[in-house]
C-alpha positions in Angstrom: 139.2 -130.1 19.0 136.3 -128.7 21.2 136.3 -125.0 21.9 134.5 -124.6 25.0 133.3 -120.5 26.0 132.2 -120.6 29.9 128.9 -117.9 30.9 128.8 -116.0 33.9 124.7 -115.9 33.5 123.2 -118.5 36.2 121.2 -121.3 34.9 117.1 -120.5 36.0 115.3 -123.9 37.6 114.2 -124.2 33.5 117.3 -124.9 32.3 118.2 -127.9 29.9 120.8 -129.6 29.1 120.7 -132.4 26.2 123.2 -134.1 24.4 124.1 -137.1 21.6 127.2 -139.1 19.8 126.9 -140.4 16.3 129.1 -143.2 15.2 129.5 -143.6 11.5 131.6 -143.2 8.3 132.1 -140.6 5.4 133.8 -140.0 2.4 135.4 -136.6 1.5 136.7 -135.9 -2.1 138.8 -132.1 -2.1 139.5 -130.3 -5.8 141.4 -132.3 -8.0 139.7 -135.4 -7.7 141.3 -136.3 -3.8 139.2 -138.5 -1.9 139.6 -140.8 1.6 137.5 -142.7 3.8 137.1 -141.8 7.0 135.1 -143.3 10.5 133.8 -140.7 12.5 132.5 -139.9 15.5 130.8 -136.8 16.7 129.2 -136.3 20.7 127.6 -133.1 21.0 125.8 -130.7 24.1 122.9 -128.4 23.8 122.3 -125.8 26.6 118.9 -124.1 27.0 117.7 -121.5 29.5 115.4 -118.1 29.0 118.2 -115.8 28.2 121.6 -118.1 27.2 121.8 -121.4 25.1 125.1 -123.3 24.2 125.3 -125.7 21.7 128.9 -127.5 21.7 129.7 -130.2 19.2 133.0 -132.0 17.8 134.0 -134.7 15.8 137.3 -136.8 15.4 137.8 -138.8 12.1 140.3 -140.8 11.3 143.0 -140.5 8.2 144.7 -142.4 5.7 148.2 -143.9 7.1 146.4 -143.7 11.0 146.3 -140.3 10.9 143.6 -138.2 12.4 141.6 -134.8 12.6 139.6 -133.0 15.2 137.1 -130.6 14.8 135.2 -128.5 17.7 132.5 -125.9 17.4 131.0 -123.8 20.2 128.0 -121.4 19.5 127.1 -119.0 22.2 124.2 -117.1 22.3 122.8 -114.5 24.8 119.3 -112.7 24.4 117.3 -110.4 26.3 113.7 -110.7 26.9 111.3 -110.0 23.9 109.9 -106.6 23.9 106.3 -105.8 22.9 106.5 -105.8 19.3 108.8 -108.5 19.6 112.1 -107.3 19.5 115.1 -108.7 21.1 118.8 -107.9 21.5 121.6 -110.2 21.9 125.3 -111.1 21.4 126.5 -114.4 19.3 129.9 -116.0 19.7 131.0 -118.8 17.3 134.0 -120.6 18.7 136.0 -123.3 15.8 138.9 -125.4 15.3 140.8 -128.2 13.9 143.6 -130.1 14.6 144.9 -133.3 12.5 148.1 -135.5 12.9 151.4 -133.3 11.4 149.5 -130.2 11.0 149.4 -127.3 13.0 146.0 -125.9 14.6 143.6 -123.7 13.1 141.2 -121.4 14.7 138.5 -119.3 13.9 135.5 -116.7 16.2 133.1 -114.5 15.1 131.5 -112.1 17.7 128.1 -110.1 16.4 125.4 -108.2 18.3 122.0 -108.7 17.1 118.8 -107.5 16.8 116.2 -109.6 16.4 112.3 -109.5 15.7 110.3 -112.7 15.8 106.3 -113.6 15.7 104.6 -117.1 15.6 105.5 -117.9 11.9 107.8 -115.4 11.2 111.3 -113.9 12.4 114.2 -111.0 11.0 117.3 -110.7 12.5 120.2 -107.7 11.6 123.7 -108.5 13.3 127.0 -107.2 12.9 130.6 -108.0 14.2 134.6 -108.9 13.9 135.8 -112.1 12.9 138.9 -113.1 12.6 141.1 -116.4 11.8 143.9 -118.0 13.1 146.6 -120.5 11.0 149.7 -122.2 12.7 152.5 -120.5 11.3 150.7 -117.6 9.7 149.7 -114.1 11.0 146.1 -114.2 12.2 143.2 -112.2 9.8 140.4 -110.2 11.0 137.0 -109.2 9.0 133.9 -107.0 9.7 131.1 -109.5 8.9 127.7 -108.8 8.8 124.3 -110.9 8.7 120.9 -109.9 7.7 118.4 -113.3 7.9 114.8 -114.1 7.9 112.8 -116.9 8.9 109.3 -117.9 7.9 107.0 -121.1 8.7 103.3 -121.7 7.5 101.7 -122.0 11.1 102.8 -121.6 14.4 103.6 -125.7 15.1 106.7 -126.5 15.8 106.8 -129.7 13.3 105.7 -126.7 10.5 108.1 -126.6 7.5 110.3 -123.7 8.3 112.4 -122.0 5.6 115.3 -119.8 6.2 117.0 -116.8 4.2 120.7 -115.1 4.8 123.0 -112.4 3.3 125.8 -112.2 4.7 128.2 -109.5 3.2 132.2 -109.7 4.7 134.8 -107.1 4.4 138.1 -109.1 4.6 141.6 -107.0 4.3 141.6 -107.4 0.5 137.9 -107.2 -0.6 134.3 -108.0 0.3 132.6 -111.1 -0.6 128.9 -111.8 0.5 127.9 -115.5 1.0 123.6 -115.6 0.2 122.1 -118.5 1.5 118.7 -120.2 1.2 117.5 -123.4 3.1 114.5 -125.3 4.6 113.7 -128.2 6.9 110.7 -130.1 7.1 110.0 -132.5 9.9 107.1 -135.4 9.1 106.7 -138.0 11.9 109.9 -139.5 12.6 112.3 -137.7 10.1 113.9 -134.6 10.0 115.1 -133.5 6.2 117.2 -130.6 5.6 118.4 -128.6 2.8 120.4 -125.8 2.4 122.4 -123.9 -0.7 124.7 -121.2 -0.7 126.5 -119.1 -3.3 129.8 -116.8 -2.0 130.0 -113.9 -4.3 132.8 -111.5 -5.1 134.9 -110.1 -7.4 137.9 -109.8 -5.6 138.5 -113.6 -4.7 136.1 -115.1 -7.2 132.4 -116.5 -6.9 131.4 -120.4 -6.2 128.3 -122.2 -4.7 127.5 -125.1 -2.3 124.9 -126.9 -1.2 124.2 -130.1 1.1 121.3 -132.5 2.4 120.7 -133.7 5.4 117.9 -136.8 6.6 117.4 -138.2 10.3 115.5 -140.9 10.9 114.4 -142.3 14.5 114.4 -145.8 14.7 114.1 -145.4 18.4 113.1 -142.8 20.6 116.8 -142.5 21.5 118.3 -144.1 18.0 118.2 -141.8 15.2 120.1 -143.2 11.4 121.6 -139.7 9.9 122.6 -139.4 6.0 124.0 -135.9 4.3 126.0 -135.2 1.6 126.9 -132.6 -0.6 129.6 -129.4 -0.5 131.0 -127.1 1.8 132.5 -123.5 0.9 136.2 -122.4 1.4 137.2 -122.0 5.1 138.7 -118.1 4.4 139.6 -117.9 8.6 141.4 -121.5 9.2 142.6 -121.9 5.3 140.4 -124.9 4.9 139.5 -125.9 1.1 136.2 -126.5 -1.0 135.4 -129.8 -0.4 132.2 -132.7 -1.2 131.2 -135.0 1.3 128.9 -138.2 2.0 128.3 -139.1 5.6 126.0 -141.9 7.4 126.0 -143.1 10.9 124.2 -144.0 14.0 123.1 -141.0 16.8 122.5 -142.1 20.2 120.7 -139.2 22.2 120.8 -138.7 26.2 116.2 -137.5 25.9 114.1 -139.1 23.9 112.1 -137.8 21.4 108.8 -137.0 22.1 106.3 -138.9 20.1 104.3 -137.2 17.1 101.4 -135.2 18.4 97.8 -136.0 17.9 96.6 -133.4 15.4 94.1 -131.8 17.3 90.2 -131.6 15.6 89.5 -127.9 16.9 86.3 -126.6 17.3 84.7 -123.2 16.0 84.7 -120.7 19.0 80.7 -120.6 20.4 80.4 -117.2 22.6 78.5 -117.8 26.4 75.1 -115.8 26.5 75.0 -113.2 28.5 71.5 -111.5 28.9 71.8 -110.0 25.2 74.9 -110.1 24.8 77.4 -112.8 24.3 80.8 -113.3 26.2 84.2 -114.2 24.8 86.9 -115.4 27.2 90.8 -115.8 25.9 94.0 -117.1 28.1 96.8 -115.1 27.2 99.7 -115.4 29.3 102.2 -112.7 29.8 99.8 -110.1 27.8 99.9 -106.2 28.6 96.7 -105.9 26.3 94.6 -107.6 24.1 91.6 -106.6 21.4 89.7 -108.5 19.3 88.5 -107.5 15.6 86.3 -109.4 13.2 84.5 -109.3 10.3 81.6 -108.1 12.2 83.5 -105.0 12.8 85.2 -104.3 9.4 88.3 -105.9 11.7 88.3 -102.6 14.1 90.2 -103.7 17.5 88.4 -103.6 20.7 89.6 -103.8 23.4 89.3 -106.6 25.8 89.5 -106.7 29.7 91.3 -108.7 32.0 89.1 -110.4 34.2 91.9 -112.1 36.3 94.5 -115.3 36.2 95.3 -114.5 32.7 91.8 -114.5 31.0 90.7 -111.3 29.0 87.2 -111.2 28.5 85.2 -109.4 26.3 81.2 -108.6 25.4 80.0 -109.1 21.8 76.5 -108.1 20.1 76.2 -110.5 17.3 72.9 -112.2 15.3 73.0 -115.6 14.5 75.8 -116.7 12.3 79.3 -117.7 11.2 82.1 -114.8 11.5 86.1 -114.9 11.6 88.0 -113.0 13.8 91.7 -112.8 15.1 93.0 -111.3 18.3 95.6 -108.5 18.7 97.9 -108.7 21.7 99.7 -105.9 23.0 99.0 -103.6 20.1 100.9 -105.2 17.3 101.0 -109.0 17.5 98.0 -110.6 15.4 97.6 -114.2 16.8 95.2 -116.8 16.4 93.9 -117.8 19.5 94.8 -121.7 20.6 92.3 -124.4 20.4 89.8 -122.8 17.8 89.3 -123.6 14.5 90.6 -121.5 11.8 90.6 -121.3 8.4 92.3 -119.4 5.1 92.3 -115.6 4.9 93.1 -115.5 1.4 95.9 -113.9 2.1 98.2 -116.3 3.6 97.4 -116.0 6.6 94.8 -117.9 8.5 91.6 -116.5 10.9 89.3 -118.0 13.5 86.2 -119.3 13.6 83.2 -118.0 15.9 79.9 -119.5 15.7 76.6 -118.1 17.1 73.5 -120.4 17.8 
């Protein structure tokens, strides 16, 4: 059932709290050639504020003969604020278990601290920490597991494709195996597709792979139709085996989701005259400093100045013409500003556009 972790941190006015069941039916197939039916259903709880968020899910299924199983997972998270170049430290907590009719409990929890760095499109994390695992009956096991992971979308939207790559390398009492993941998830109007693949590779207990699928559809704003299938790895910490699965159901969710947003038609930046010289203004909240470089300037930053309520402001010489340009903000974070037009670098990445008269 539901492992539930309790935080002494106090919720700031920003706080959120959202949650959903699904209702719906699966089919799981073990080794061997096992399979059952099963009806299913699954509430869950997300928990959001600046520095802490909780997300708390379970599911109950039934089991041939009017047996049932339980399963609960609680994933805790606790970050400090983001530095200038975008670090961040933090401490992860993973919280599972099962229960099913005849059987004993299992339990598993994995504790890492982290460090992460994260930008607009991109983000690295390293993290390290025990584990261990907990069978009825059996003496409990304890790991040192490790996580190295990156992150990686093609613009700073949040509906942008975002693709995701781990390594996680675990030193159990007899060996190490190291389970190497790779997944993305793309979200187009009103569906949300996932895929994910992982391969656990040792030569002590022997390498395998998995992989699964994963589509959301919102029929409502509140009424979402979910369909996944495909594998799951060995369970080392609650002795839980290899198994496939198809799944569909029904999600009912307590917010709605927002509607698609407009794609917005930006405009080239045009720079206020000035005398002889032309004027750039740029809202960046929370900024310590921010420069500007350009082609104009064989991309050399200048400085800018902060003219007051967030605004830095800056003075340009320029002739007539088309130029591209990007800002730097607090020394190390290149960012495009919001609502200009941009376009291709060549190198990935994309520029703005500046336009003089």
């Amino acid at each position: 059932m539901l492992l539930v972790a309790a935080s002494t941190h106090a919720a700031p006015a920003a706080a959120q709290v959202d949650g959903s069941v699904g209702v719906g039916a699966g089919t799981v197939r073990y080794p061997g050639g096992t399979s059952f039916g099963s009806a299913i259903i699954s509430p869950s709880v997300r928990y959001t504020s600046d520095p802490f968020v909780a997300d708390l899910s379970s599911s109950i299924a039934s089991l041939p003969g009017g047996d049932w199983a339980g399963l609960g997972l609680a994933d805790l998270s606790v970050v400090t604020a983001a530095s200038a170049g975008g670090r961040q430290l933090g401490v992860e907590g993973t919280f599972a278990g099962t229960t099913r009719t005849g059987a004993g409990p299992t339990a598993a929890a994995h504790l890492m601290g982290e460090v992460r760095w994260s930008a607009a499109t991109w983000g690295a994390e390293l993290a390290a920490g025990p584990s261990t695992g907990l069978i009825s009956g059996a003496l409990p096991v304890t790991a040192l597991h490790t996580r190295a992971r990156v992150w990686w979308r093609p613009n700073a939207a949040v509906t942008a494709p975002t693709v995701q790559l781990s390594l996680e390398p675990t030193h159990f009492p007899d060996g190490w195996f190291t389970d190497a993941g790779a997944g993305a998830t793309v979200e187009r109007g009103r569906a949300v597709v996932s895929v994910w693949t992982v391969a656990r590779l040792s030569s002590t207990y022997g390498s395998t792979a998995a992989g699964s699928a994963y589509l959301q559809v919102f029929v409502k704003p509140r009424v979402s139709l979910e369909v996944a299938g495909g594998s799951s790895l060995s369970d080392p910490y609650q002795g839980l085996p290899r198994a496939g699965f198809v799944t569909f159901g029904v999600r009912f969710h307590k917010s709605p989701r927002p509607p698609p947003a407009a794609v917005p038609r930006w405009a080239p930046l045009v720079p206020e005259p000035r005398g002889d010289s032309l004027v750039v203004r740029f809202r960046m909240p929370r900024a310590r400093s921010v420069a500007i470089a350009g082609d104009w300037n064989a991309w050399q930053p200048v400085r800018l100045r902060l003219s007051g309520d967030d605004v830095w402001e800056g003075t340009l010489r320029l002739r007539r013409g088309l130029y591209h340009f990007n800002l730097q903000v607090d020394g190390s974070d290149w960012v495009v500003p919001n609502g200009v037009a941009t376009v291709p670098d060549g190198l990935g990445g994309m520029v703005a556009v500046l336009v003089v008269p």
